[in-house]
DSSP file (Angstrom, degrees, kcal/mol; ACC not computed):
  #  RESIDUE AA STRUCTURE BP1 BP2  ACC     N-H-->O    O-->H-N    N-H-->O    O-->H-N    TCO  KAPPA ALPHA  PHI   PSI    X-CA   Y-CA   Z-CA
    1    1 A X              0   0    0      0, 0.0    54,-1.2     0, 0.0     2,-0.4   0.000 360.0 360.0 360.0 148.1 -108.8   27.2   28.8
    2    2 A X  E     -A   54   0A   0     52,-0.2    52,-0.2     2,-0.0     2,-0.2  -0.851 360.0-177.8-142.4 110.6 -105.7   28.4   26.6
    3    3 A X  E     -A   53   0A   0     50,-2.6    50,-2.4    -2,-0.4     2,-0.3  -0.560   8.7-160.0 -99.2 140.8 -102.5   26.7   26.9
    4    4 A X        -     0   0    0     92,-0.5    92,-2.5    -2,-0.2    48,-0.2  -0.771  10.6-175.2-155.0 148.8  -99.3   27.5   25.1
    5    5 A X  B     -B   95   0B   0     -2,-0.3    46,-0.7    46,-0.2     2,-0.5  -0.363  14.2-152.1-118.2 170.1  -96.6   25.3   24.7
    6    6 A X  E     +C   50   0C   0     88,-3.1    44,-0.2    44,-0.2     2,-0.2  -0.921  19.3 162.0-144.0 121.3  -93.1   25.5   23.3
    7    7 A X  E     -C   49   0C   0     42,-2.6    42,-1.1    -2,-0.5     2,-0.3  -0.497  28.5-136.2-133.3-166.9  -91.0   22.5   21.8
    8    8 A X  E     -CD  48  84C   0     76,-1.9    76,-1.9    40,-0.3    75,-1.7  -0.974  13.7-138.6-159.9 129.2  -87.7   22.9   19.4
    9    9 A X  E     - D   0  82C   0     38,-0.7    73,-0.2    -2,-0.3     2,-0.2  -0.644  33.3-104.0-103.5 144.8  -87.2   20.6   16.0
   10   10 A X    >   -     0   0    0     71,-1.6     3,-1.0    -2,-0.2     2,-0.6  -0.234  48.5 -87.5 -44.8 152.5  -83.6   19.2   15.5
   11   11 A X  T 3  S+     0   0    0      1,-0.2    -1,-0.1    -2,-0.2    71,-0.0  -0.791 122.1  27.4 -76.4 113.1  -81.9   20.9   13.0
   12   12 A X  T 3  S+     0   0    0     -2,-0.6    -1,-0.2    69,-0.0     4,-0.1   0.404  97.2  98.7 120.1   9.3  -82.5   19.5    9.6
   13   13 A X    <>  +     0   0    0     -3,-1.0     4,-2.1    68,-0.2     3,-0.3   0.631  52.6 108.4 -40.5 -57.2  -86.3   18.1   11.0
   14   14 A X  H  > S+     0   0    0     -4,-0.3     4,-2.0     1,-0.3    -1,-0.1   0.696  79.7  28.7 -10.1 -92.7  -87.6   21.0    9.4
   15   15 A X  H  > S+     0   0    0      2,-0.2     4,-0.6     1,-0.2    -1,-0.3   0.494 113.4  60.0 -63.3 -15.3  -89.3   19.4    6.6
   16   16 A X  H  > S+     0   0    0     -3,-0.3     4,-2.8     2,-0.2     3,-0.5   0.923 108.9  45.6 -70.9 -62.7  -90.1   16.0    8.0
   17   17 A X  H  X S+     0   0    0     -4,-2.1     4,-2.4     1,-0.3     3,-0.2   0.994 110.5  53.3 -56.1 -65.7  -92.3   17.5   10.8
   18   18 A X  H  X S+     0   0    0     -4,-2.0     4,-1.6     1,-0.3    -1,-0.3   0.815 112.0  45.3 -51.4 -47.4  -94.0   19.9    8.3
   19   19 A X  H  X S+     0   0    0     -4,-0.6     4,-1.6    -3,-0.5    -1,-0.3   0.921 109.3  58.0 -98.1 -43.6  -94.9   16.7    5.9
   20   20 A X  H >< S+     0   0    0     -4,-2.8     3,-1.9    -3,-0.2    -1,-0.3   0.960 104.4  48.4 -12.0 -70.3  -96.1   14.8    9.1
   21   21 A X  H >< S+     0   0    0     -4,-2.4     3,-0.9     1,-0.3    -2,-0.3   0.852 101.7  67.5 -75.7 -10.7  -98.8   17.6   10.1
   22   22 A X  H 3< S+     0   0    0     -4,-1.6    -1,-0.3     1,-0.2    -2,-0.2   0.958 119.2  23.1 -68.9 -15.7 -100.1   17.4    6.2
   23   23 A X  T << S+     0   0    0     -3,-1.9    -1,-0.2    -4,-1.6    -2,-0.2  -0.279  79.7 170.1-114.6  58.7 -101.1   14.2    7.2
   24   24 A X    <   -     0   0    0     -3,-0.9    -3,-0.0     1,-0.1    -4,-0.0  -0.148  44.3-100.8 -63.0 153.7 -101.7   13.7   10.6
   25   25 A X     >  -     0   0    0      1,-0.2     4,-1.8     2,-0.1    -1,-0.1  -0.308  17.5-131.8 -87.3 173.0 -103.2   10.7   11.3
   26   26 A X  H  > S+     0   0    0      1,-0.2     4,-0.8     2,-0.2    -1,-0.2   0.472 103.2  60.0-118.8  11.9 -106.7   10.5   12.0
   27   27 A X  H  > S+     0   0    0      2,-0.1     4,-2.3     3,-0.1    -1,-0.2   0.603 113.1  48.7 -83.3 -19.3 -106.7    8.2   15.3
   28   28 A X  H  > S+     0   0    0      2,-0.2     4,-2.3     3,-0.2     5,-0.2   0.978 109.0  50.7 -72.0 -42.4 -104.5   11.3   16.5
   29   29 A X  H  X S+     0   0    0     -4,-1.8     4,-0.8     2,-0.2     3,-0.3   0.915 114.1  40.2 -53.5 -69.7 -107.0   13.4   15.2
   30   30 A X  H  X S+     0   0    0     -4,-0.8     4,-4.7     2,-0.2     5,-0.3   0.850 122.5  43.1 -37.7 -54.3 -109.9   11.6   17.0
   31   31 A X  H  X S+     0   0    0     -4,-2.3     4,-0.6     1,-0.2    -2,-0.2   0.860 106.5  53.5 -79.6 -13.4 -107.8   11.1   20.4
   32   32 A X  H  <>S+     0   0    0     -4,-2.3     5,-2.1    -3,-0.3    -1,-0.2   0.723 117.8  41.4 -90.7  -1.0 -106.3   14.3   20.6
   33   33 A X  H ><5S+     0   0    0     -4,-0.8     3,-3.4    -5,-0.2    -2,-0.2   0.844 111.0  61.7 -81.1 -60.1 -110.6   15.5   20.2
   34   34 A X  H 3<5S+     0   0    0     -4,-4.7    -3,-0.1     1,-0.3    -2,-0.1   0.892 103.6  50.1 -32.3 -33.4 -111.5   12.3   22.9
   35   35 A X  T 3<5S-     0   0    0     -4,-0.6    -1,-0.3    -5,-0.3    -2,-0.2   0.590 127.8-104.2-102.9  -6.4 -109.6   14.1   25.1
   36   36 A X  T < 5 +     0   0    0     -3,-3.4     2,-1.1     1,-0.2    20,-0.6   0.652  61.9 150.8  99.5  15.8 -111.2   17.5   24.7
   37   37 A X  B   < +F   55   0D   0     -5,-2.1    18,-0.2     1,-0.2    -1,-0.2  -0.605  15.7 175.2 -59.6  81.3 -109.1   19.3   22.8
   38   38 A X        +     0   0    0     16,-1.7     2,-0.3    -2,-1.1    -1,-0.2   0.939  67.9  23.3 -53.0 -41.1 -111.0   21.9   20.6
   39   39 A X        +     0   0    0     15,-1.9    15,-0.3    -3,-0.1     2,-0.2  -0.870  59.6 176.0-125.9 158.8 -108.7   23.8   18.9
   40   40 A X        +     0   0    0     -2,-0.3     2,-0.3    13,-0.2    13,-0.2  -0.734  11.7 162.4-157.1 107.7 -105.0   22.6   18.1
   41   41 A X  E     -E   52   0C   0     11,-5.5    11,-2.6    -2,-0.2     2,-0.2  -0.950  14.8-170.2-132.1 146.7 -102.6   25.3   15.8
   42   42 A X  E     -E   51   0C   0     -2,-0.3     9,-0.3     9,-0.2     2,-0.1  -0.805   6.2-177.5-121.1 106.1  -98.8   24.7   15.8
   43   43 A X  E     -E   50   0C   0      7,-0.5     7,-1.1    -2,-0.2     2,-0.4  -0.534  14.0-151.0 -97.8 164.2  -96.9   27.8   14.0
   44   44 A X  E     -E   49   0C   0      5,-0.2     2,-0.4    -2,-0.1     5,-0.2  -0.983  18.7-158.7-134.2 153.4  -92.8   27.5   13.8
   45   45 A X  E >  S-E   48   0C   0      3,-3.8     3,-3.2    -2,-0.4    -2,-0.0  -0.965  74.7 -57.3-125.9 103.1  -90.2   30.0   13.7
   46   46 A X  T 3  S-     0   0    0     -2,-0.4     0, 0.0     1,-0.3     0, 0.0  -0.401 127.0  -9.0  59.6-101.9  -87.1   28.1   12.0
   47   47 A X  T 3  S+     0   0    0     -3,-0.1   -38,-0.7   -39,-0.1     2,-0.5   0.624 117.5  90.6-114.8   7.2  -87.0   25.3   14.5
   48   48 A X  E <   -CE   8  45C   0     -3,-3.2    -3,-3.8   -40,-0.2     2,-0.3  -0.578  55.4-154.3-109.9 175.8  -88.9   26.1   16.8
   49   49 A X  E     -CE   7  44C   0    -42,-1.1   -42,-2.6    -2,-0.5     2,-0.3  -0.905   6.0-166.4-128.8 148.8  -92.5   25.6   17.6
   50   50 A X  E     -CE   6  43C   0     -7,-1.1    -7,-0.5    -2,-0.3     2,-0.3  -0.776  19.6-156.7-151.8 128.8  -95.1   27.4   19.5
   51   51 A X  E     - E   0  42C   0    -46,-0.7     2,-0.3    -9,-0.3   -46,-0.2  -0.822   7.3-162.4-100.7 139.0  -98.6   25.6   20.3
   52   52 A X  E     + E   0  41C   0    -11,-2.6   -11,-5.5    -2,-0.3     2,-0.3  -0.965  12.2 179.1-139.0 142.6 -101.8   26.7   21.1
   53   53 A X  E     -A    3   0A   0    -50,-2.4   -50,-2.6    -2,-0.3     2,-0.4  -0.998  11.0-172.5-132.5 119.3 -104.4   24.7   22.7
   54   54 A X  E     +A    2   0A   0    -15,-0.3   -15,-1.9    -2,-0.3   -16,-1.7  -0.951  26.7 129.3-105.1 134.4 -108.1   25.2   23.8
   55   55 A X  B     -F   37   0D   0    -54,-1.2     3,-0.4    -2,-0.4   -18,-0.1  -0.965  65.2 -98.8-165.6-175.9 -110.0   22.9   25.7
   56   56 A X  S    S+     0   0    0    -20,-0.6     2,-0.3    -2,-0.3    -1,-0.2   0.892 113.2   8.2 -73.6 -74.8 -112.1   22.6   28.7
   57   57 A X     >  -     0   0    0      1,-0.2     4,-2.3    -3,-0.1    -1,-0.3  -0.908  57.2-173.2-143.1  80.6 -109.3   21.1   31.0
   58   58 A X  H  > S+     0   0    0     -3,-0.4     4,-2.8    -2,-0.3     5,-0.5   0.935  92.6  56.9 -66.1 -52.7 -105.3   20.9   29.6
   59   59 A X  H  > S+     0   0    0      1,-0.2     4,-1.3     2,-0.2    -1,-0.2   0.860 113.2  38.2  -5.8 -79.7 -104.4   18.8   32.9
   60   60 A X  H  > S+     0   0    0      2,-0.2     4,-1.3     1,-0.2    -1,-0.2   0.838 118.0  51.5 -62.9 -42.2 -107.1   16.1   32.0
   61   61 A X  H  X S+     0   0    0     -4,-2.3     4,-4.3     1,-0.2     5,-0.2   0.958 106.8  47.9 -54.6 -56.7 -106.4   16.2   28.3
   62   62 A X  H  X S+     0   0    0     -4,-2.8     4,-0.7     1,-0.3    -1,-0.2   0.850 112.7  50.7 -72.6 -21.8 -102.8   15.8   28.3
   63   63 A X  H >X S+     0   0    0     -4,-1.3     4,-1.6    -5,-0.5     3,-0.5   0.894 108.5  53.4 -68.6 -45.0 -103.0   12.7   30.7
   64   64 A X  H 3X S+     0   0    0     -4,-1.3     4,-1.9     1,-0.2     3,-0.4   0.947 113.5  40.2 -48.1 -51.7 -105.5   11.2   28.6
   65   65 A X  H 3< S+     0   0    0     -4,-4.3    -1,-0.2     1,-0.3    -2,-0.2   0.401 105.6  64.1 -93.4  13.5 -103.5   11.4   25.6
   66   66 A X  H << S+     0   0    0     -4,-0.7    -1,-0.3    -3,-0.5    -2,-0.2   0.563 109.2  41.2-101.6 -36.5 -100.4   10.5   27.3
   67   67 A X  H  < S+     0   0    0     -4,-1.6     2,-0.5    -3,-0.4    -2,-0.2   0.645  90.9 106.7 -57.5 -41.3 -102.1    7.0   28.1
   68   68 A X     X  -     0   0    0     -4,-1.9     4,-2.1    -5,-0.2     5,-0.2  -0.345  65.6-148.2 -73.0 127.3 -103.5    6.8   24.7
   69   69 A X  H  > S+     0   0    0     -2,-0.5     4,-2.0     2,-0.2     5,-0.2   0.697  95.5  58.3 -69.7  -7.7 -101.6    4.1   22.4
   70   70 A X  H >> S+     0   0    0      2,-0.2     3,-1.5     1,-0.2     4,-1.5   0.899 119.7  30.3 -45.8 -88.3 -102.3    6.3   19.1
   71   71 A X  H 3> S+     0   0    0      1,-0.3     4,-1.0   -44,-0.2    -2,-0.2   0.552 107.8  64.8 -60.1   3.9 -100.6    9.2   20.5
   72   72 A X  H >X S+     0   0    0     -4,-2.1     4,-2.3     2,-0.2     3,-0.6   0.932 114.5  36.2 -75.6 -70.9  -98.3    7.2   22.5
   73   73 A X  H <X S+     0   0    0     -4,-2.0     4,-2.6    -3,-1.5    -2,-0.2   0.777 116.8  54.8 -50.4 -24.2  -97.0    6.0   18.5
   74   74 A X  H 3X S+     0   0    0     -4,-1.5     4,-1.3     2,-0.2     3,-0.4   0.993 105.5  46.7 -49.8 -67.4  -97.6    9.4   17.5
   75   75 A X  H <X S+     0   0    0     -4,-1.0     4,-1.7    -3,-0.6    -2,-0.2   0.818 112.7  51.3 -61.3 -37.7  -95.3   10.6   20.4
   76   76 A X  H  X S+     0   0    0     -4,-2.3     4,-0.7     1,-0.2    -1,-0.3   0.983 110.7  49.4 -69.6 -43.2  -92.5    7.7   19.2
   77   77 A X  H  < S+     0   0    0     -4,-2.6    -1,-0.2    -3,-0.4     4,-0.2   0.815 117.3  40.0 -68.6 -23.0  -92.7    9.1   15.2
   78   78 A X  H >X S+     0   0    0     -4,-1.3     3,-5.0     1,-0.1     4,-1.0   0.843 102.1  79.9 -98.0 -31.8  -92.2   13.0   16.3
   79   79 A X  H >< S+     0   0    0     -4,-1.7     3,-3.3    -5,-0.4    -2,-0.2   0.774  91.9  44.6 -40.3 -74.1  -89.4   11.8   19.1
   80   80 A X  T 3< S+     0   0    0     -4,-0.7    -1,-0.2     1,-0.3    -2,-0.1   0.562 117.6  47.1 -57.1 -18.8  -86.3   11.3   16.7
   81   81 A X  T <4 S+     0   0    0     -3,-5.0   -71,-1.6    -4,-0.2     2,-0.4   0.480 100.8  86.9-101.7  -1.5  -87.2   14.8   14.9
   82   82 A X  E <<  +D    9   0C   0     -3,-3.3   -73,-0.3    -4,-1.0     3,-0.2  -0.791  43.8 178.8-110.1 139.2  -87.7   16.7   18.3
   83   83 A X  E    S+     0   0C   0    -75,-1.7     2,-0.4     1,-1.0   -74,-0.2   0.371  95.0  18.1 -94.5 -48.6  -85.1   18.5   20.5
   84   84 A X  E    S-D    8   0C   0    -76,-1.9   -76,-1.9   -74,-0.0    -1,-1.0  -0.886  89.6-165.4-139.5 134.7  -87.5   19.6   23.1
   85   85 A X        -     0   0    0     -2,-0.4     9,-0.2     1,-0.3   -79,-0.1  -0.625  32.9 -78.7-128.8 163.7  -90.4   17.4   22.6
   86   86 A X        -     0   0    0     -2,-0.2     2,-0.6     1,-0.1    -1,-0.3  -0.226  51.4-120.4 -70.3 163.0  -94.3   18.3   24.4
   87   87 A X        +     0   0    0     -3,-0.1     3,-0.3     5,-0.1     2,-0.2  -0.936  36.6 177.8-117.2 107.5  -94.1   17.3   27.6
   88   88 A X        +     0   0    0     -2,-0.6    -2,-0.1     1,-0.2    -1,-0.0  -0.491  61.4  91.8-107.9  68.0  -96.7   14.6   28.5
   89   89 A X  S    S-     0   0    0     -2,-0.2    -1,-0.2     0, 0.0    -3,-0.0   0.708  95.5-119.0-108.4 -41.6  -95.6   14.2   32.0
   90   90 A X  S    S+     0   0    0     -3,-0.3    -2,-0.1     0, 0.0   -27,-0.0   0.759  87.0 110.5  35.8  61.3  -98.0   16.7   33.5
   91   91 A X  S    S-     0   0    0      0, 0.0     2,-1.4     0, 0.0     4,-0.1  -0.137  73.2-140.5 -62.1   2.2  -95.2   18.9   34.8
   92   92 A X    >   +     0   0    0     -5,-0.2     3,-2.3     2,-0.1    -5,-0.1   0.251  48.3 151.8  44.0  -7.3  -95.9   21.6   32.2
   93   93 A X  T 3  S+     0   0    0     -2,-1.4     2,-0.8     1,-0.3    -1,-0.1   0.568  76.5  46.6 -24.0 -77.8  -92.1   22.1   31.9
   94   94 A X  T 3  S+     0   0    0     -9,-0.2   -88,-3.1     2,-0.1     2,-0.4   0.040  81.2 113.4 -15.4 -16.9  -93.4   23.3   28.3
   95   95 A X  B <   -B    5   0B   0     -3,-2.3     2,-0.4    -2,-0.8   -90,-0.2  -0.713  60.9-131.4-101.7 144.6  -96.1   25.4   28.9
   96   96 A X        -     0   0    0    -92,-2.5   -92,-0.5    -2,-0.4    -2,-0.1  -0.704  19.9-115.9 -73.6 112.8  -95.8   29.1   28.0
   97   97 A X        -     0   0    0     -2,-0.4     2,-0.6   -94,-0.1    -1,-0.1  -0.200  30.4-123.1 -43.9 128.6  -96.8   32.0   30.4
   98   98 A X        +     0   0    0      1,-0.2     3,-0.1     3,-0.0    -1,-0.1  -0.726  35.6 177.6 -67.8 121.1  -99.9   34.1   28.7
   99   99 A X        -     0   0    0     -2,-0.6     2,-0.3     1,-0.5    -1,-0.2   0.723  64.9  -7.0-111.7 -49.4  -98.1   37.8   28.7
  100  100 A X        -     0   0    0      2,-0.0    -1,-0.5     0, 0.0     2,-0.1  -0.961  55.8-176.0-146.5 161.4 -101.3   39.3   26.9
  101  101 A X              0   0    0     -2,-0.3    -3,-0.0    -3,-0.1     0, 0.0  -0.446 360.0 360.0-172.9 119.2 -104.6   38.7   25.2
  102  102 A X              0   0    0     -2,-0.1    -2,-0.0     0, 0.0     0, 0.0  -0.161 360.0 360.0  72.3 360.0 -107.1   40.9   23.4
């Protein structure tokens, strides 16, 4: 399965989020994989961000990691920098229609 989501950095964020994902931590790393995430790329266009996600089951993943207290802390560090933040609700408000793919 191939999800993609769309979130929005505060203005002035910019470079805080970027220094984040050079280190991401590596219980995120491990839970956002527990949960079955294969693949995880974020690109940005000024402030916003564009996700793409494969795994087996985005439903079951994002619930998972929506319980777990790594990404729960995770979720707290990104919050202050985030404008539209991922949506762990599993309401998809967030997720992007697929318009084409190759």
């Amino acid at each position: 399965m191939q999800v993609g989501i769309h979130t929005r950095l505060k203005p002035g964020a910019e470079e805080r989020y970027v220094e984040y994902h050079r280190a991401v931590w590596p219980d995120v790393l491990d839970a956002i994989r527990r949960a079955g995430i294969t693949k995880y790329v974020i690109f940005r266009d000024g402030l916003d961000l564009f996700h793409f996600i494969e795994c087996d089951d985005y439903d079951s993943a994002i619930a998972e990691l929506a319980r777990d207290p790594v990404n729960v802390r995770w979720q707290d560090e990104m919050a202050p920098m985030m404008a539209i933040a991922h949506d762990y609700s599993g309401k998809s408000s967030d997720r992007l229609p697929m318009v084409f793919e190759l």
